[in-house]
C-alpha positions in Angstrom: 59.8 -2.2 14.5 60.4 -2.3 10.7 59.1 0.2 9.0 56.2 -2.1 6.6 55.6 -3.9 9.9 54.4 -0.4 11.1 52.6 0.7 8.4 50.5 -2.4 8.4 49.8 -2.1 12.2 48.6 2.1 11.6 46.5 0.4 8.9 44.7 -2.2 11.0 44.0 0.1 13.6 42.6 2.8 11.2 40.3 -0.1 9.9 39.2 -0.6 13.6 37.9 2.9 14.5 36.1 3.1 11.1 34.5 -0.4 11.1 31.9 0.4 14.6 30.5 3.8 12.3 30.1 1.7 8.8 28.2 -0.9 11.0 26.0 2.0 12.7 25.1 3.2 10.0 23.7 0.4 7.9 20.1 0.4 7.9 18.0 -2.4 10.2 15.4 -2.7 6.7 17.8 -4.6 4.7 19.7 -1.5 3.1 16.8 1.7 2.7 16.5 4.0 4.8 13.4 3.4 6.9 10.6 6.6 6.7 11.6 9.4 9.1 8.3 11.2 8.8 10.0 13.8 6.7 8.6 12.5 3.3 7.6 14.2 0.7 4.2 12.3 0.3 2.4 10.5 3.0 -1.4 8.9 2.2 -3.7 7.0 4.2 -3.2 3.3 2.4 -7.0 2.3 3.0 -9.9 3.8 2.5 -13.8 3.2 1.6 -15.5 4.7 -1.2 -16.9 8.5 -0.6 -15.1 7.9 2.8 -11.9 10.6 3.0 -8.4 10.1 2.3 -5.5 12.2 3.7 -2.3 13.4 2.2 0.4 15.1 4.0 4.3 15.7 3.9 7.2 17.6 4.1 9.4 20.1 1.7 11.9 22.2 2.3 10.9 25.0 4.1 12.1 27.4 1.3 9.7 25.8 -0.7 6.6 27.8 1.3 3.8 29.2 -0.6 4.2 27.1 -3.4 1.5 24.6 -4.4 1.2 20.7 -4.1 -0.9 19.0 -6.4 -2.2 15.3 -5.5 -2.8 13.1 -8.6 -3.5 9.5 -9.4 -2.8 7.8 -12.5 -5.7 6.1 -14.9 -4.3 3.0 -15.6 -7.0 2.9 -18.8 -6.2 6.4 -20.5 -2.8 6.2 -19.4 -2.4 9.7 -18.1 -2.5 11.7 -14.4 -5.7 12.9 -13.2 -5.6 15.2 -10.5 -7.4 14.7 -6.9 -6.7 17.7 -4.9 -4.2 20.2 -3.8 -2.3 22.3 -0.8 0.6 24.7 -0.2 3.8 24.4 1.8 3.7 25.9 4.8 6.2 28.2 6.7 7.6 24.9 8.2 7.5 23.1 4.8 4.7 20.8 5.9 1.6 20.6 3.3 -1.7 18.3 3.8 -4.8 18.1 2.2 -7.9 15.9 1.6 -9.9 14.1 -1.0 -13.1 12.1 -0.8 -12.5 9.1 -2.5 -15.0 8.7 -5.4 -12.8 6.1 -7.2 -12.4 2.2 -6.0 -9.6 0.2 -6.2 -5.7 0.4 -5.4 -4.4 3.7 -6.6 -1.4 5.2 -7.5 -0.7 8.4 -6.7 2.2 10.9 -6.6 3.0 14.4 -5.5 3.5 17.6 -7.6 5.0 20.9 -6.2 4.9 23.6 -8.8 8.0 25.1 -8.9 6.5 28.3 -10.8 8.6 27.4 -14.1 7.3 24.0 -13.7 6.9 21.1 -11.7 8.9 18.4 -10.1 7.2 14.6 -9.5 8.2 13.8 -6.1 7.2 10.4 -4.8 6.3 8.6 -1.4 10.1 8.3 0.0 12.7 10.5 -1.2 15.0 7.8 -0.3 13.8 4.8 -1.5 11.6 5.9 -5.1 8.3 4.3 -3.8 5.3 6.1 -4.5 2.2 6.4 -2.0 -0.4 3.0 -2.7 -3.9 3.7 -1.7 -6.8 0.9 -1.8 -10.4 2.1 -1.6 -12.9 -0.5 -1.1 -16.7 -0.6 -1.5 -18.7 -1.5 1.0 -20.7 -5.0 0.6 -22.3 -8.3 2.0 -20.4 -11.2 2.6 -20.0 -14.7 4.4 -17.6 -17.6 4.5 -17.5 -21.0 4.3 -15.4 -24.3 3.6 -17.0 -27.2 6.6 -18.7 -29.2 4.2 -16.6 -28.8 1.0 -13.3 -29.3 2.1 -11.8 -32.1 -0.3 -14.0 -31.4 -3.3 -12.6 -29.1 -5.9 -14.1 -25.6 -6.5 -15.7 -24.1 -9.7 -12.4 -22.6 -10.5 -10.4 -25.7 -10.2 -8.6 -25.4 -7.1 -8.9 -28.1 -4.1 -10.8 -26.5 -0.8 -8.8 -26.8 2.1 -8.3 -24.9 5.5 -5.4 -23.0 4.4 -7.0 -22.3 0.7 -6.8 -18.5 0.6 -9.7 -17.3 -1.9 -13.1 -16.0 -2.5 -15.8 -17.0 -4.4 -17.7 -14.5 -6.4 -21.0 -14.7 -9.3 -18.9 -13.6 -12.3 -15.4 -12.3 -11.9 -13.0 -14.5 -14.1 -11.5 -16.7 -11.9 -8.2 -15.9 -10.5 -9.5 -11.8 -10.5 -7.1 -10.4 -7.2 -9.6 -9.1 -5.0 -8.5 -6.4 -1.6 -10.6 -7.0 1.3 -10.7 -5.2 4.7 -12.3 -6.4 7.7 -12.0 -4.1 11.1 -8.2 -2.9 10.3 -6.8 -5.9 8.7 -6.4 -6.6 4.8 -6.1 -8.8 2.5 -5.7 -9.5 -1.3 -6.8 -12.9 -2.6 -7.7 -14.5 -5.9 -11.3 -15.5 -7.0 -11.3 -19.5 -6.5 -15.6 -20.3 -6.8 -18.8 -19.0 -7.9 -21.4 -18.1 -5.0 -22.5 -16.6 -2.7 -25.4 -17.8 -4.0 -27.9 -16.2 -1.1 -29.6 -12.7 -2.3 -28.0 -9.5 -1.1 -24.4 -11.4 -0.3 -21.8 -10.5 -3.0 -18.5 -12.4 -1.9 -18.1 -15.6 0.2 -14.8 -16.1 1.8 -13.2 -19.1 2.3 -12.5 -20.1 5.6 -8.6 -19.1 5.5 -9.4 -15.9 4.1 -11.8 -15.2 7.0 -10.0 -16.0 9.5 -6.9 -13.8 7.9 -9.1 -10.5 8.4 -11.0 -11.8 11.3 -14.3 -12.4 9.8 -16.3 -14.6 11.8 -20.5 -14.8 10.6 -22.2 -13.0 7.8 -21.7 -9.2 7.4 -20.2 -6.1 5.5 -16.4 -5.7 4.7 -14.7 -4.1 2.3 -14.0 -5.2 -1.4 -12.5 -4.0 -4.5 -11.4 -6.0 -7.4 -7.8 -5.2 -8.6 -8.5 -5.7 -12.4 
């Protein structure tokens, strides 16, 4: 066989063991590496206010001993305000607790005090994502939509089955609201005024209900993103 001939063959066989490995490799989430449990930062995601919300995750084990402070940032001063704090364990693994006495959907990042300083580390090493946590108030609420579909609502939109909304005294209307009903969530716009019925503070719209499997008159959780 001529010698290019053969050096073209050595080549497409090379490219035919390393091809299977590339393709095991790539990542089934589109490209990042999915969480391994190993993160730095770990938080419960929902919460309700003065209810408690837990932080956990994992460092090097050479970094034991050394402190792990929880913060969340104030979106009005600007700044990092501290919630709570933990060591690193032997193992590298750190936790620790705070009782949520702020609502709404937090930011919050990790600092381990590296005795000279410290170093931000965020929710996946991997990835850059910090750790998202929404803590909602507790209140009244109740749904509708039978009746109204077809007519327009106070905020302009048309009601319809699939409108996804919430209807609400005075929030400026298109305010995102969060809303948690037995596990599942939701974040939807403010589309109406009402509830008009004392001691109710939100009305859902039928969609929205049925999305977090509300089904009569009762307490979920709310929070408006402003």
């Amino acid at each position: 066989m001529p010698a290019p001939r053969r050096l073209i063959t050595l080549l497409l066989a090379a490219c035919a063991l390393v091809a299977p490995a590339t393709a095991g490799a790539q990542s089934s989430t589109g490209g990042t590496a999915a969480p391994t449990g190993d993160e730095p930062l770990i938080a419960t995601r929902h919460a309700l206010i003065n209810g408690v919300v837990s932080f956990n995750g994992t460092f090097a084990p050479s970094e034991a001993g050394r402190a792990v402070t929880v913060e969340r940032f104030d979106a009005i001063t600007g700044g990092w305000v501290a919630l709570t704090s933990g060591s690193v364990g032997a193992d590298g693994r750190w936790s620790a607790r705070w009782r949520a006495d702020v609502a709404g959907r937090l930011r919050t990042r990790a600092l381990l005090d590296r005795g000279a300083g410290t170093e931000t580390l965020s929710v996946f090493s991997a990835s850059g994502f910090e750790a998202m946590v929404t803590v909602y108030r507790p209140a009244r609420a109740s749904w509708y939509g039978p009746g109204f579909y077809g007519r327009n609502t106070a905020c302009g939109p048309r009601m319809t089955r699939r409108l996804l909304g919430v209807a609400h005294e005075s929030l400026p209307c298109g305010t995102e609201v969060a809303l948690r009903h037995r596990g599942e969530s939701i974040i939807v716009p403010v589309v109406d005024r009402g509830p008009f019925i004392k001691g109710r503070k939100w009305d859902l719209t039928a969609a929205t209900a049925k999305a977090i499997g509300f089904k009569a008159t009762g307490r979920i959780g709310a929070v408006a993103l402003r």
